[in-house]
N, C-alpha and C positions, 0 to 999 in steps of 0.2 A: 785374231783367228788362229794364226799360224805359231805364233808364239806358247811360249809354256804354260802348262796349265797347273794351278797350286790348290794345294790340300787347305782347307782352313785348321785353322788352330785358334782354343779361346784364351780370352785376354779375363784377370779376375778384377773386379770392380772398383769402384773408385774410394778414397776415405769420407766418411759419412759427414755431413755439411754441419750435423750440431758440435763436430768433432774440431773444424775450420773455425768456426765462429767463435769456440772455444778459449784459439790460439791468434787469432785477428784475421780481418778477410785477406789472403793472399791479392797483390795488383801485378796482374800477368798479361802482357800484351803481348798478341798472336798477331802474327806478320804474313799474312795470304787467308784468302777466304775464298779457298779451291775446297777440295774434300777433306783433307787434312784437319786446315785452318778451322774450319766448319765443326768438325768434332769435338777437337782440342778446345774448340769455346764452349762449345754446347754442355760438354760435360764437367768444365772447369763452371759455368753459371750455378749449373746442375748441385756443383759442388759447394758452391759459396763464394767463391773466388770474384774478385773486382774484376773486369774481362774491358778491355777494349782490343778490337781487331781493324789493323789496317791492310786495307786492300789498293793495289796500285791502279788496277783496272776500275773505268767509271761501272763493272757492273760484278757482281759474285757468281761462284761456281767454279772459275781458274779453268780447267780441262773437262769438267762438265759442264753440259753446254745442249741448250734443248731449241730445236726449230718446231714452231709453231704454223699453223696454216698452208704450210708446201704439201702433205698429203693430210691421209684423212685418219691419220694417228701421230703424235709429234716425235721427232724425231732427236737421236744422241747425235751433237755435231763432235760430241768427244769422245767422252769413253761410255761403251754402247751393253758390253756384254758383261755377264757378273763372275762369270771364271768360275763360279766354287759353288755349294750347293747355297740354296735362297734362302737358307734360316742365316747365310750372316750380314742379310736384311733387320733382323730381329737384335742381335748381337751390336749392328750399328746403331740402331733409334735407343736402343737400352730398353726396350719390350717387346712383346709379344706381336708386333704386324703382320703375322699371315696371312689373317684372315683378311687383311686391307690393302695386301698387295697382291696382284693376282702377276704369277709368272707363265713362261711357258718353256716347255721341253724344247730345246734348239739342235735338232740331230739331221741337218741336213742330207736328201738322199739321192740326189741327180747331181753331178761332178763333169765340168768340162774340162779340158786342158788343150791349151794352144802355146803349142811350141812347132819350128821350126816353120811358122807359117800354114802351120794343121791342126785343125781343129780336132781333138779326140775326144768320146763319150768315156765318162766312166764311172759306173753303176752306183757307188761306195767307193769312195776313194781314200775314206777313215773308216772304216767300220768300226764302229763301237763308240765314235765319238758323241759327244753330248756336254751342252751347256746348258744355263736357263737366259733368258732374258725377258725385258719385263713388257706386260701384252698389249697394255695400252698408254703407259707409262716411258718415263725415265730416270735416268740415274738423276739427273737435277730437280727432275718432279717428286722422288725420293727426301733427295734432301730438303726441299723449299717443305713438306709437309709435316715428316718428322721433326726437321731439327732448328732448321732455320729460323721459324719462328719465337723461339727461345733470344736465337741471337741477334736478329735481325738490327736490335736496336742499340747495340753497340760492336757496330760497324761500319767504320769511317771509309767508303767508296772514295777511288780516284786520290789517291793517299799515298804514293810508291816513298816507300822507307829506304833511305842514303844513309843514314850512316844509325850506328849500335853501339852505344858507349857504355861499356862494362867495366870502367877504370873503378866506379867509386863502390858503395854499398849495394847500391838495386844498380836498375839502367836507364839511359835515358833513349830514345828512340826518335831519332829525326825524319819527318814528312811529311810531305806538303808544305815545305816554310814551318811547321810548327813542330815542338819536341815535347814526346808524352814519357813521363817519368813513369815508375813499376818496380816490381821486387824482380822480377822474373820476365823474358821473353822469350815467345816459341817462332822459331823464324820456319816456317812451310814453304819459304816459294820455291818455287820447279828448279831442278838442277841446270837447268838451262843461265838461271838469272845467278844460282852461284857462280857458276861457270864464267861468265861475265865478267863477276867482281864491281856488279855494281854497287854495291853494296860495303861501304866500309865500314871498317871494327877499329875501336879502341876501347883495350891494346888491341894492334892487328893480328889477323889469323895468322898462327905459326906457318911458316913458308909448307912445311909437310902435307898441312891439311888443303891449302891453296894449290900443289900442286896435284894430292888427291881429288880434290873435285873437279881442278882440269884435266885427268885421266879415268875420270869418270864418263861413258859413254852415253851421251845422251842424244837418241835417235832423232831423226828426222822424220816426219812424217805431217799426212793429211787426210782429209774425208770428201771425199766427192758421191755426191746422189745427185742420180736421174731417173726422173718421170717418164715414162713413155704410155703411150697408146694401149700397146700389149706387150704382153708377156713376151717374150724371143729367147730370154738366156735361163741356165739352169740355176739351183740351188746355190751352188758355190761355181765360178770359174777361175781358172788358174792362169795363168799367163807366162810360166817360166816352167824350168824343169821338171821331169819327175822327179829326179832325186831331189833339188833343191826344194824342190812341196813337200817331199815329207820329212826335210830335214828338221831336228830341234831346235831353232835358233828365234832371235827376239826379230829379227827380218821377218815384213809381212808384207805383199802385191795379193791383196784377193777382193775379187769383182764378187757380192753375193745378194741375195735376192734380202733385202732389207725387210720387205712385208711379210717374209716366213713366219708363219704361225700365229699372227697379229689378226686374220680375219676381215684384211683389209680388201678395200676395191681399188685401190691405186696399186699401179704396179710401178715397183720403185728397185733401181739397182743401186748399190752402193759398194764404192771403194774405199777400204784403207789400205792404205801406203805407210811404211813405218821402215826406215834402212840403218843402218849404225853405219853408211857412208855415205860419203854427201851427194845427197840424190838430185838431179836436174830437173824432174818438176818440183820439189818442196822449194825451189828459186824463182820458180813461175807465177805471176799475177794470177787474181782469180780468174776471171777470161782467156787467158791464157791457157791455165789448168786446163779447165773444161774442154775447151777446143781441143789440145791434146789427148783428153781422153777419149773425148769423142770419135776422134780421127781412129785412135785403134778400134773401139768396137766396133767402128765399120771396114774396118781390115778384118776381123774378124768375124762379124756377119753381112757379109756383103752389104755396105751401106743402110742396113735396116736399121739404127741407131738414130742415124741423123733424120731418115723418117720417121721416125715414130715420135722421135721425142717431144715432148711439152715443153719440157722447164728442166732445167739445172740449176744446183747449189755445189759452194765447196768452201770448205773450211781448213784452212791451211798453218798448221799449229806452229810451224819452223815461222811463219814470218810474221807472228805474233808478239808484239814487242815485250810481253807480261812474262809468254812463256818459254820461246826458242827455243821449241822440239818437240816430242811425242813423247817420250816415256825414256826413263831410265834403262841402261841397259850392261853391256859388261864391264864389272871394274876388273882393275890386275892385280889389288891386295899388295903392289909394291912395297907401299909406303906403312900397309894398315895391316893388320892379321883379319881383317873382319870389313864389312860394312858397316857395320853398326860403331865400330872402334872408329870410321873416319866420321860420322855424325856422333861422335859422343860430344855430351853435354862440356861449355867450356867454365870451367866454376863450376857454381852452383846456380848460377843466373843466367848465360844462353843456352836453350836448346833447341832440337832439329826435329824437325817430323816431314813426313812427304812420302810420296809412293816408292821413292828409290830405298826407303826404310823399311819397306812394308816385309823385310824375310822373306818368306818361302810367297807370301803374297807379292813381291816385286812388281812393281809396273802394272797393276791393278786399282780401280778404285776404292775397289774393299780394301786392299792393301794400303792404302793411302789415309783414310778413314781411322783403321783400326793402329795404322799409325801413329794418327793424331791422338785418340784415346790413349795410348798407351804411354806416348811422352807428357801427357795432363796428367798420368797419374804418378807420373815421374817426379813432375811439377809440386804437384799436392803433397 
């Protein structure tokens, strides 16, 4: 919500498949089947390319992520909003889906702010601001429709890839107990999991780039929605400063009415939490979570919260063992001139793709997406 907002830029298209088959089918195994992973296959099939994608998590999507049955539209448990205008819905599927996705104008106009234990109205608290997001849809119902289906069937669920050996010709790929040989691997998973180092190389990663992705910031964060009875709270509420609300930064606290402009009958409030420090509820059980949040919105609506409510969910992306954290967020260029210079390809045989890739789209889906496309054509 509160984070930057990015310009789209297009990406030009892939090398033509009778062109591939030409030269023999490239074997390119894609390492995460998040947004990224999901692309980098779809268009690498697309292309001719032999594709197997291993995913560590028993299910696909990575940080997209849809709840079904809690209201009466399904819901993003991850990344919810599209940032950029909705043709680079079109530019992701590789045609023409407008007419198959119906979006919606998101320009919130009633704004609370609660600081110092006071609640304050404010009329426009962005003026001018505007996103789209989708109306009855999700980012994962996006992809499961477009693109998924192409890939679905070479990809190995519940699969978490240890080690990447680039010593010889192609590469070999270890997990699950078992090693998938290739010309080429696209490794996508969340900078959280580089972070970690679970993941071993031979040869191993130069010490520069290891300690690049451990000075890379990869935020913390969660989603919390709740049901209630009725309606109580505005459009967008805030919970901390003025100035820190309108500050530019990748820090998000905002409580906002989820069902905006969706046409729905359930009234549903939703939180993301997203900090680049280490935040005390992203350490919190699910139960936990909720109770806590709960407790403030009845500090700040006189206990109306805890009456009304139906039902809570929360999805808490930090204590997710696939992906530990929210989204990418500020590097220091210490070590790199660039981003893109600490995810450069190693050879000609590992490469990187992921939202932290995505440029001027950073820390978006689309960004993550047009990522993955852009390193398959790297690929090819």
């Amino acid at each position: 919500m509160q984070r930057r907002h990015f310009l789209r830029v297009g990406l030009a298209g892939l090398a033509a498949p009778a062109a591939l088959r030409a030269a023999g089918k490239p074997r390119v195994i894609v390492v995460g089947a998040g947004a990224a992973g999901v692309t980098a296959a779809h268009d690498l099939i697309q292309a001719g390319a032999e594709v197997t994608v291993l995913e560590a998590a028993p299910r696909w999507g990575g940080r997209v992520q849809r709840l079904r049955g809690f209201a009466d539209f399904p819901i993003d448990l991850g990344g919810e909003w599209i940032h950029t205008d909705p043709d680079v819905l079109s530019e992701i599927a590789g045609r023409d889906v407008s007419g198959a996705v119906r979006t919606i104008r998101y320009n919130p106009q009633t704004y609370q702010l609660w600081h110092r234990k006071r609640l304050q109205d404010w009329p426009n608290l962005w003026p001018g601001y505007e996103e789209a997001k989708f109306h009855r849809s999700t980012w994962f119902g996006f992809f499961e429709r477009f693109l998924w289906p192409i890939v679905a069937e070479h990809v190995r669920l519940s699969a978490r890839v240890t080690h990447i050996d680039h010593s010889g010709p192609g590469v070999r790929v270890t997990a699950g107990g078992q090693t998938y040989a290739a010309d080429r691997v696209i490794v996508t998973v969340p900078l959280g999991i580089l972070k970690s180092g679970e993941i071993a190389f031979t040869p191993a990663l130069p010490r520069s780039r290891v300690r690049g992705f451990k000075g890379f910031n990869f935020g913390e964060g969660f989603k919390v929605f709740m049901k209630f009875k009725e309606r109580f709270y505005p459009d967008i509420l805030l919970t901390q400063s003025w100035t820190s609300a309108m500050a530019d930064t990748w820090d998000d606290k905002t409580y906002y009415d989820a069902a905006f402009g969706k046409g729905a009958d359930t009234h549903l409030l939703g939180l993301h939490t997203a900090s680049g420090l280490r935040s005390a509820r992203a350490q919190m059980g699910k139960a936990d979570l909720i109770a806590d949040v709960l407790a403030e919105l009845d500090q700040i609506y006189d206990g109306a919260a805890s009456k009304l409510l139906i039902q809570a969910e929360a999805r808490n992306w930090t204590q997710d063992p696939y992906i530990r954290g929210n989204y990418s967020m500020e590097y220091d260029y210490q070590e790199f001139d660039s981003i893109a210079a600490l995810f450069a390809p190693l050879g000609d045989r590992v490469f990187f793709a992921g939202e932290a890739m995505g440029g001027d789209h950073q820390s978006t889906v689309h960004g993550a997406a047009l990522s993955g496309r852009a390193t398959a054509r790297a690929v090819l």
